[in-house]
C-alpha positions as CSV (number, residue, x, y, z in Angstrom):
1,X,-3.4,-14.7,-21.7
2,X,-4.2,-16.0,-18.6
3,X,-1.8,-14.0,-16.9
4,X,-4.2,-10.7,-19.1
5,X,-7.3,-12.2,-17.2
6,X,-6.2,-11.8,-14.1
7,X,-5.2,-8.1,-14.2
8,X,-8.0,-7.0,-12.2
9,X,-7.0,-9.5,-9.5
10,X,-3.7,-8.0,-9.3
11,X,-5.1,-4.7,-8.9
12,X,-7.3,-5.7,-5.6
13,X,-4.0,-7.4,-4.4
14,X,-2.8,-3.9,-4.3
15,X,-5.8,-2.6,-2.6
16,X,-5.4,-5.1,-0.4
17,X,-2.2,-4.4,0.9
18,X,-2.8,-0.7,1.2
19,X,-5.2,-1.8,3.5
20,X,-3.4,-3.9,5.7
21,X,-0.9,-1.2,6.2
22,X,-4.0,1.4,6.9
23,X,-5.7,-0.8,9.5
24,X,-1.4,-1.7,10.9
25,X,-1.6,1.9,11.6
26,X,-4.5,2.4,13.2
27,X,-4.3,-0.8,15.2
28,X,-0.9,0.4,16.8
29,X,-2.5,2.1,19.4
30,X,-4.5,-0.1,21.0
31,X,-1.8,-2.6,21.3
32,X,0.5,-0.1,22.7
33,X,-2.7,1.1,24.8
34,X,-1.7,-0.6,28.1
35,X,2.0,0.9,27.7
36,X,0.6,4.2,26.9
37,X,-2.1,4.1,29.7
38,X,0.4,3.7,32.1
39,X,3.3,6.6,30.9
40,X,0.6,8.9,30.2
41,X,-1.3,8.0,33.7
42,X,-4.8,7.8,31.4
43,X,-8.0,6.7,32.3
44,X,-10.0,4.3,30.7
45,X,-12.2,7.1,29.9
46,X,-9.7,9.4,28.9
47,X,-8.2,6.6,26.4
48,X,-11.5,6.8,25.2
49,X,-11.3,10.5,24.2
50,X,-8.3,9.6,22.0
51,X,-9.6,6.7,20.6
52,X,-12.6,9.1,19.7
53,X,-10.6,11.6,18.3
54,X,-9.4,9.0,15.7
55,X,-12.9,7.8,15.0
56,X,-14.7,11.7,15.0
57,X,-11.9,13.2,12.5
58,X,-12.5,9.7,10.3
59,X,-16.8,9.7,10.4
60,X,-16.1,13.5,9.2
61,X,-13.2,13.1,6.5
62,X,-15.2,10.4,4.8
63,X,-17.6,11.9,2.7
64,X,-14.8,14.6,2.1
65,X,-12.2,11.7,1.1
66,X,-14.6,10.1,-1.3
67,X,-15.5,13.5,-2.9
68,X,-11.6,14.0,-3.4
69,X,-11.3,10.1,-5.1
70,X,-14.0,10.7,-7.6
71,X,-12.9,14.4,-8.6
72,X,-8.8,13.7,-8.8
73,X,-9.0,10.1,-9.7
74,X,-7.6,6.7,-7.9
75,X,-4.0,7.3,-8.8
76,X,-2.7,9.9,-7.5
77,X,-5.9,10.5,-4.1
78,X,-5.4,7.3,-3.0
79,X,-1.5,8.2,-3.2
80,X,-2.0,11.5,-1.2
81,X,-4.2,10.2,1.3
82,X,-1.6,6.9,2.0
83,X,1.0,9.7,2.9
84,X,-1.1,11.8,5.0
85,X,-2.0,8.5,7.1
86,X,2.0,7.5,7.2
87,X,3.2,10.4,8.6
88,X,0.6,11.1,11.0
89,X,1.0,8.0,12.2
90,X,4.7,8.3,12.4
91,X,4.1,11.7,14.4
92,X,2.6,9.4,17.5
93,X,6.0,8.6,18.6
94,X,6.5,13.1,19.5
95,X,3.1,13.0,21.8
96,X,4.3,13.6,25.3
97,X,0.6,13.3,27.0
98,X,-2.9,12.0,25.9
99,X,-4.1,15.1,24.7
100,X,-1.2,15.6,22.0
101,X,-1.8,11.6,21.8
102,X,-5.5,12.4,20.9
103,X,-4.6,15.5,18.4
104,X,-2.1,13.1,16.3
105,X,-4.7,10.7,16.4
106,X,-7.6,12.8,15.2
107,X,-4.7,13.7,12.2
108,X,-4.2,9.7,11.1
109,X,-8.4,9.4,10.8
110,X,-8.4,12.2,8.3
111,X,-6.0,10.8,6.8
112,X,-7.2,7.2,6.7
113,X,-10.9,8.0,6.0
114,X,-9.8,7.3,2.6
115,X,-9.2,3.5,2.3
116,X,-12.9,2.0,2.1
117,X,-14.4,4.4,-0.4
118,X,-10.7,4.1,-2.4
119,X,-11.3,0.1,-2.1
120,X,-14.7,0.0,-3.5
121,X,-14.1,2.7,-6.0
122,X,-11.6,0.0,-7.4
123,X,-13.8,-2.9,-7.1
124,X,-16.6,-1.0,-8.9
125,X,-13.8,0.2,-12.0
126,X,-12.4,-3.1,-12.6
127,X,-14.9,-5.9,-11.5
128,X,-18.3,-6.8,-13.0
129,X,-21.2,-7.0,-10.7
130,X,-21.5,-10.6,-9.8
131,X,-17.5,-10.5,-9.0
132,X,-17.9,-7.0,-6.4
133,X,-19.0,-9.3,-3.2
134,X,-15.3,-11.9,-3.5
135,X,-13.4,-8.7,-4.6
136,X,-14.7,-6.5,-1.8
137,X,-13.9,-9.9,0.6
138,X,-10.7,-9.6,-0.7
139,X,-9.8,-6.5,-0.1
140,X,-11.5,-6.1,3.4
141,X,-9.3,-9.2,4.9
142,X,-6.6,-6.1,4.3
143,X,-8.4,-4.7,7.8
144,X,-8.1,-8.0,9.9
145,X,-4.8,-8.8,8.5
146,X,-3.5,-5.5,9.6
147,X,-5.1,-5.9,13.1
148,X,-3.7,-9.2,13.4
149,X,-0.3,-8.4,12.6
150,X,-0.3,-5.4,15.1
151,X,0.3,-7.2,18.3
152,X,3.3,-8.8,17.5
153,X,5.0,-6.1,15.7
154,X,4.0,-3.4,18.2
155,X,4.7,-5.9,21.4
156,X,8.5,-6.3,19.4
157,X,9.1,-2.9,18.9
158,X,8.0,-1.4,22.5
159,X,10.7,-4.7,24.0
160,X,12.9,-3.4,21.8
161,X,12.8,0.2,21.4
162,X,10.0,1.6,23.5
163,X,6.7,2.3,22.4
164,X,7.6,5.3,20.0
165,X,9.3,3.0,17.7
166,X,6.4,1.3,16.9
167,X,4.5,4.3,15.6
168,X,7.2,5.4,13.6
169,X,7.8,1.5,12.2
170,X,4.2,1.1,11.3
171,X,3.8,4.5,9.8
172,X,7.0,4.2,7.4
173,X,5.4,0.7,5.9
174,X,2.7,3.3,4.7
175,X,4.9,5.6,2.7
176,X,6.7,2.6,0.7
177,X,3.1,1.9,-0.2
178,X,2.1,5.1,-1.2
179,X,5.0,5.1,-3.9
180,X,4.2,1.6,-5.1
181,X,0.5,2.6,-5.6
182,X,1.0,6.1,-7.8
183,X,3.7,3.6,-9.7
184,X,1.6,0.6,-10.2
185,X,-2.4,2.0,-10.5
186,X,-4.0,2.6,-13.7
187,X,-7.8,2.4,-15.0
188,X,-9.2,-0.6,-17.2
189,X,-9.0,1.4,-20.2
190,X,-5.7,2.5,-19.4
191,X,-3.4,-0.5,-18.1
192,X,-1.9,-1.8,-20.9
193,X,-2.3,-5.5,-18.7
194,X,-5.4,-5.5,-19.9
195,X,-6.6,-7.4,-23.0
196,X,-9.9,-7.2,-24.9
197,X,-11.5,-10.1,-23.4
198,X,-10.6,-9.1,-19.6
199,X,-12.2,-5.2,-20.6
200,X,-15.4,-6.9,-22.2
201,X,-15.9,-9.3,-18.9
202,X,-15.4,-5.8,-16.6
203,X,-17.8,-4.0,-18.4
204,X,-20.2,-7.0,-19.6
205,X,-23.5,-6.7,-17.4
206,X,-23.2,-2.9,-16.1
207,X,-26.2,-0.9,-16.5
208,X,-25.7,2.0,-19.2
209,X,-25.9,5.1,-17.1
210,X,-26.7,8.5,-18.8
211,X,-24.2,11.1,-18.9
212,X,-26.8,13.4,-17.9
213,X,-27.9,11.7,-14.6
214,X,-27.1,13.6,-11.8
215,X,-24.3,13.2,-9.6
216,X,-22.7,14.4,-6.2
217,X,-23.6,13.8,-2.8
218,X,-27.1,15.1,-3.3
219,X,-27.7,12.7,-5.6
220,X,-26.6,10.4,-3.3
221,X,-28.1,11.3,0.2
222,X,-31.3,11.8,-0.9
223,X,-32.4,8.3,-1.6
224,X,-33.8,5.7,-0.1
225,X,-31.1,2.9,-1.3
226,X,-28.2,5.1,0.8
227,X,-30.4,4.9,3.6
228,X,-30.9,1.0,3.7
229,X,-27.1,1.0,3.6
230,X,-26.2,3.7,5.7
231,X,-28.7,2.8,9.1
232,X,-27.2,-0.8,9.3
233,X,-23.6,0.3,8.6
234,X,-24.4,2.5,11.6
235,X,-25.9,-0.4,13.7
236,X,-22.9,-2.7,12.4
237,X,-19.4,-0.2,13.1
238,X,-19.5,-0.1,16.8
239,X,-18.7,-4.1,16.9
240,X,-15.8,-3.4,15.0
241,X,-14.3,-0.2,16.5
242,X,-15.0,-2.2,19.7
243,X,-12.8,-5.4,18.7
244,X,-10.5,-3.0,17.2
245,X,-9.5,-0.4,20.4
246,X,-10.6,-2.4,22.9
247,X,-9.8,-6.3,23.1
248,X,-6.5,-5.6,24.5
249,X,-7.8,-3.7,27.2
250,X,-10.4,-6.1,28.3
251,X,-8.2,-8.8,27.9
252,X,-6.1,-7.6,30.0
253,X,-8.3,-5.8,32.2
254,X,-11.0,-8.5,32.8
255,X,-9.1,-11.8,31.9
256,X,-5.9,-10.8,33.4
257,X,-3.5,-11.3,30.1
258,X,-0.3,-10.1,30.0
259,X,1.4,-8.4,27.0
260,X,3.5,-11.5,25.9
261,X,-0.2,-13.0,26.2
262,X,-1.8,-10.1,23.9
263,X,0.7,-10.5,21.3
264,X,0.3,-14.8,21.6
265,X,-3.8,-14.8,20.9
266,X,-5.2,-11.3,20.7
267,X,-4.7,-11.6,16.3
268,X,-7.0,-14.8,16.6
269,X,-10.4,-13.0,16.2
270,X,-9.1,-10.8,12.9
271,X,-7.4,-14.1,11.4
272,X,-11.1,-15.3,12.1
273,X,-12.1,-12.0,10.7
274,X,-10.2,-12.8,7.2
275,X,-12.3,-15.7,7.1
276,X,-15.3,-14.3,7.0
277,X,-14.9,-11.3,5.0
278,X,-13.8,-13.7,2.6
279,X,-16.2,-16.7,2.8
280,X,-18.5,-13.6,2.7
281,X,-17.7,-13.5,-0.5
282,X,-18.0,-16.0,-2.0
283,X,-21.4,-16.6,-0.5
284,X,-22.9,-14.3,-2.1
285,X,-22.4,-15.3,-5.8
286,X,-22.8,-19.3,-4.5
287,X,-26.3,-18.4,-3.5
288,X,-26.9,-16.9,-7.0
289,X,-25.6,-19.9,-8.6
290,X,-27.3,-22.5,-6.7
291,X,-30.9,-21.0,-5.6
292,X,-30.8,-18.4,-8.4
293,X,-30.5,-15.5,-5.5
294,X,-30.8,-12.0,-6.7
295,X,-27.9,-9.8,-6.9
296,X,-29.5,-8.0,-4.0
297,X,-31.2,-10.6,-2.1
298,X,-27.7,-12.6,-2.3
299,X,-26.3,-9.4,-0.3
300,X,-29.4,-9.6,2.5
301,X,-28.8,-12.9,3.3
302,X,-25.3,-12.6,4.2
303,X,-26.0,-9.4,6.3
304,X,-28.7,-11.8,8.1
305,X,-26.1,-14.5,8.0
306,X,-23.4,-12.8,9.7
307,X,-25.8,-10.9,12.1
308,X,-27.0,-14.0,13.9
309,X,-23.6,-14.9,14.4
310,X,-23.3,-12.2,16.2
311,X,-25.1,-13.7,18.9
312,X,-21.9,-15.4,20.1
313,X,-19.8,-12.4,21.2
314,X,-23.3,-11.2,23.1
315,X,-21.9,-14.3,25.1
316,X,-18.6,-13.3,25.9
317,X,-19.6,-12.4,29.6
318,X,-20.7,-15.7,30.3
319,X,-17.3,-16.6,30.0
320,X,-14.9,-17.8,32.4
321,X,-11.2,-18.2,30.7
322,X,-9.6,-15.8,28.4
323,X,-9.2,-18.4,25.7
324,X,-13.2,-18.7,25.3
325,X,-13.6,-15.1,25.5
326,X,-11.2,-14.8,22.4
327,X,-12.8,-18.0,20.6
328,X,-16.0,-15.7,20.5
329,X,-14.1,-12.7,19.8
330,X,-13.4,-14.5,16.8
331,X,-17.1,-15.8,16.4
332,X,-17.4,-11.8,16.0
333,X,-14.6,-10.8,13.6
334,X,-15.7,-13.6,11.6
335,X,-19.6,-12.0,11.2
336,X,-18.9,-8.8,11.3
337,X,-16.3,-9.2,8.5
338,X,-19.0,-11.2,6.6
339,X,-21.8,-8.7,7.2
340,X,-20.0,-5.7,6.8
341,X,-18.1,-6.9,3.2
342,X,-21.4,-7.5,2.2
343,X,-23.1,-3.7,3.0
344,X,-19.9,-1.6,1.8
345,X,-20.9,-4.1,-1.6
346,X,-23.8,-2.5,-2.0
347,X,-22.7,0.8,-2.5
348,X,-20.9,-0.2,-5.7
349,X,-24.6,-2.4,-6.9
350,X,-26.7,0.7,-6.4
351,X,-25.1,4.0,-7.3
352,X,-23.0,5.1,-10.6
353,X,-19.2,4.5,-10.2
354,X,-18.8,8.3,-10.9
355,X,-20.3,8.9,-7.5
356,X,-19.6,5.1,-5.6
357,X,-16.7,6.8,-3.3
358,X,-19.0,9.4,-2.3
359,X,-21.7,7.3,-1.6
360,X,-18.9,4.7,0.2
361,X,-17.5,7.9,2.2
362,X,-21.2,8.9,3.4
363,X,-22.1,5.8,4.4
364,X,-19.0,4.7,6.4
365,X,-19.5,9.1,8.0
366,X,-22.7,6.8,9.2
367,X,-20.7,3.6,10.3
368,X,-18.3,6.0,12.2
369,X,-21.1,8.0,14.1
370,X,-22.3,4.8,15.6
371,X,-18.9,3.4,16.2
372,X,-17.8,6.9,17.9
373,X,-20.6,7.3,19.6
374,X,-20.5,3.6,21.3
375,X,-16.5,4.0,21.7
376,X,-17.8,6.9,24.1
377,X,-20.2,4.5,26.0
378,X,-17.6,2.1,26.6
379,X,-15.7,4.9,27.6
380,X,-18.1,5.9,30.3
381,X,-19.8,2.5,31.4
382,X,-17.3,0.3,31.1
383,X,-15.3,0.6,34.9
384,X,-18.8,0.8,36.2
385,X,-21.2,-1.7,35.0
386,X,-18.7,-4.0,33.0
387,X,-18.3,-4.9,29.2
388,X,-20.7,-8.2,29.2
389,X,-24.1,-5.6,28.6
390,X,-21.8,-3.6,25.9
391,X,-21.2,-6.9,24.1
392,X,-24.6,-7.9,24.7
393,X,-25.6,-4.6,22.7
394,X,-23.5,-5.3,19.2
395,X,-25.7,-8.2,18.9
396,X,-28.9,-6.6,19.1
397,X,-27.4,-3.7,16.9
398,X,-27.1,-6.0,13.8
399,X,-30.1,-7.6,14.4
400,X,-31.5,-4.2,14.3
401,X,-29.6,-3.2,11.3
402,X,-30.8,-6.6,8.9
403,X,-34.1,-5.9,9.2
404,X,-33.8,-1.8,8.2
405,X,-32.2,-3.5,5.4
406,X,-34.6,-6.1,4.1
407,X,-37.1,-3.1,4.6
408,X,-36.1,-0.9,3.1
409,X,-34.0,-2.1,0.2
410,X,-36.7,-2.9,-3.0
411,X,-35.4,-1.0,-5.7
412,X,-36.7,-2.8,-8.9
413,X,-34.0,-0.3,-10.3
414,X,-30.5,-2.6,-8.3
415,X,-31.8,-5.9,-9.1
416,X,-31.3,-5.1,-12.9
417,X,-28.4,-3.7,-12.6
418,X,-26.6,-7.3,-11.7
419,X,-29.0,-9.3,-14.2
């Protein structure tokens, strides 16, 4: 029986390991960045334009990916989308230039968009409310895990079989996936794992939702609860896009590492990462059981939680060695992870599952605008007035971002639907 109960867990476990190859992917490249920089004779700037081409073709796809999750099901779009990402990926290792660099990249995020809103459609078909914060931290350690295990397997490959090889390595690990997924993934109601007492605790405390109540992204995008989401997520995705693509660089840039130096620390900050997405959590369900919290207000406090953190990568320029730049790199992946676990959450509390990968897949088009768009700045700013005011900047963006949220998130409507 116990073995019953846990179905759902084993179900994330899958999520999660989709994600870890999804974020492997994507992380590639800016572990091979210093390698490619140099064969392809780019510019910080023009490293920025691929990197951008990733992150436009992603904020786009989003919405789009969503849309395809909740019309053809889990099973077989998260299946499709896991194969697009693989072989675009794998098609990295053909680019003989940045441009073709940046068009294979712009391929992988439309491929990729779909891994959050496939995540937290799961989470919202197989957990109960008050589970959705330690299930979504469970699957979102997938993005630091596969950030932290890109250094060392890109570093090997490139030693030992040029830089194509990794792409191709990475890419491959996505297409096993993809076959155990469309093998392994079925609803609730039809895994036959599931027993009657696991089904009753999934379904316990939902709301009961009208089959006539509208859905699609109108229904969606024209609230106020997607816009309490979808500002801070905006605020929030250019510290991660920025720990993603660009620690490397400045490591290497600003604090003189080598590669064999990258592939030693630069995984600290997204094992630090793991942590918080999730102690993230579990916080949230530990302040509803101590202080008797609200579903909602348990989520606001670990945005506010993980957005004072922040504060300590705003201090990375005051920084002398590389190993306390990278102890508040890790300061950062630890809140972000916290913070952002905690938003993408809230998706899945306020809107009907039937539409929860839509709303996911607008909201993170949001997160991906600001991340793009500061990806750019970077870009442009960052060989003339340094990184320190950048960093300074993701701060002030949560900060920003937690109190849009407290403001405008008062829906009597979402804190009943996690009494």
């Amino acid at each position: 029986m116990g073995l019953r109960i846990g179905t759902r867990w084993w179900m994330i476990s899958l999520v999660t390991i989709g994600t870890v190859l999804n974020y492997l992917a994507r992380s590639s490249l800016s572990v091979a960045a210093p390698t490619l920089k140099h064969a392809f004779d780019m510019s910080t700037q023009e490293y920025s334009w691929v990197v951008g081409a990733f992150q436009a073709a992603y904020t786009v796809m989003q919405p789009v990916a969503g849309y395809v999750l909740d019309l053809v099901g889990l099973r077989l779009g998260f299946a499709l989308f896991a194969v697009g990402w693989s072989v675009a990926n794998m098609l990295h290792g053909l680019a003989s230039g940045w441009p073709m660099l940046a068009f294979f990249r712009g391929l992988l995020g439309l491929t990729e968009a779909a891994a959050i809103p496939a995540g937290l459609k799961t989470v919202t078909e197989w957990f109960p409310p008050r589970e959705r914060t330690v299930a979504t931290g469970w699957f979102n350690i997938g993005a630091s895990i596969g950030a932290m295990i890109a250094p060392p397997i890109v570093v090997t490959c490139i030693a030992l079989w040029g830089w194509r090889s990794a792409f191709v390595v990475t890419g491959g690990l996505g297409l096993i996936w993809a076959g155990l997924w469309y093998v392994l993934y079925r609803s609730p109601t039809e895994h036959g794992g599931v027993g009657e007492a696991e089904r009753a605790h999934i379904l316990g405390d939902r709301p009961i939702v009208s089959a006539e109540a509208p859905i699609g992204w109108r229904a969606v995008l024209f609230t106020r609860d997607f816009w309490s989401i979808a500002i801070p997520r905006f605020l929030a995705d250019p510290a991660w896009q920025t720990f993603s693509f660009f620690i490397p660089l400045y490591l290497v840039e600003v604090k003189g590492m080598d590669l064999k130096g990258i592939a030693a620390f630069a995984w600290l900050p997204f094992l630090a990462a793991d942590a918080g997405a999730l102690l993230g959590g579990y916080y949230a369900p530990w302040l509803m059981r101590v202080f008797g919290t609200s579903l909602i207000g348990s989520r606001k406090i670990v945005v506010a939680t993980g957005a004072m953190l922040m504060i300590g990568p705003a201090c990375i320029g005051l920084t002398v060695s590389p190993g306390a730049a990278i102890a508040l790199f890790c300061i950062g992946g630890f809140a972000h992870q916290m913070l952002s676990g905690a938003l993408i959450t809230l998706a899945a509390d306020l809107f009907d599952e039937r539409v929860v990968a839509t709303a996911t897949g607008l909201a993170g088009s949001a997160a991906w605008i600001g991340g793009l768009s500061f990806s750019l700045i970077i870009g442009a700013l960052a060989d003339t007035i340094g990184y320190p005011p950048l960093f300074v900047c993701l701060a002030v963006f949560d900060l920003i971002g937690t109190a849009v949220l407290w403001t405008l998130l008062r829906r009597p409507r979402a804190e009943v639907q996690g009494a």
